[in-house]
C-alpha positions in Angstrom: -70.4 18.4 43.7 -74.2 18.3 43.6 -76.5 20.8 42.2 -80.2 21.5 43.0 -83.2 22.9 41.6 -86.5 23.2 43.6 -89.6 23.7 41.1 -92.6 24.9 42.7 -95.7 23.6 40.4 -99.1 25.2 40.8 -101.8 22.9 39.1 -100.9 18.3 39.8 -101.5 18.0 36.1 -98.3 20.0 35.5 -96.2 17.6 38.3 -95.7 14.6 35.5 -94.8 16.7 32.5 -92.4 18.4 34.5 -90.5 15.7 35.7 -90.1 14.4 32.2 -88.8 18.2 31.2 -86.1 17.7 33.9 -85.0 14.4 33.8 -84.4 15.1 30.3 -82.1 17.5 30.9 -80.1 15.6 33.2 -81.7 15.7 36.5 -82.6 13.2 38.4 -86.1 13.8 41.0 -85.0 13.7 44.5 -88.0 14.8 46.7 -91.7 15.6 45.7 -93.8 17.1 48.2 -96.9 19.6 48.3 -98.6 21.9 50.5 -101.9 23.6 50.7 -102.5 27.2 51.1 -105.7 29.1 52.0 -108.0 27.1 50.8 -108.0 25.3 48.3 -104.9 26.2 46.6 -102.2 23.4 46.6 -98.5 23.9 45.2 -96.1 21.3 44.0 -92.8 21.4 44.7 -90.1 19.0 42.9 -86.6 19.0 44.3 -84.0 18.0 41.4 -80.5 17.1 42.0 -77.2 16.9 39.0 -73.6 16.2 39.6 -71.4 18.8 38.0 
C-alpha cells in the first residue's frame, strides 16, 4: 500500500531543498506542479509517494 504527502512550498528556492529533505527520508517525488494566486504570489506544491 502506497502513502502520499503533498507539500505546498511558498518561495521556488525552497522547491530543491525540499525534495532532497524527502527523498531522504524515503520518498520518492511523484508530481511537481505550481499555481499562482492574486498576483504575484506563486505556491509550490510537491506530491511524494512511500510504500508501507
Amino acid at each position: 500500500m502506497k502513502k502520499w504527502r503533498c507539500i505546498m512550498i511558498d518561495h521556488h528556492e525552497d522547491v530543491g531543498k525540499m525534495i532532497e529533505i524527502w527523498q531522504g527520508n524515503g520518498w520518492r517525488l511523484h508530481t511537481y506542479s505550481c499555481a499562482q494566486l492574486r498576483g504575484s504570489h506563486i505556491n509550490h506544491y510537491l506530491l511524494f509517494e512511500r510504500e508501507e
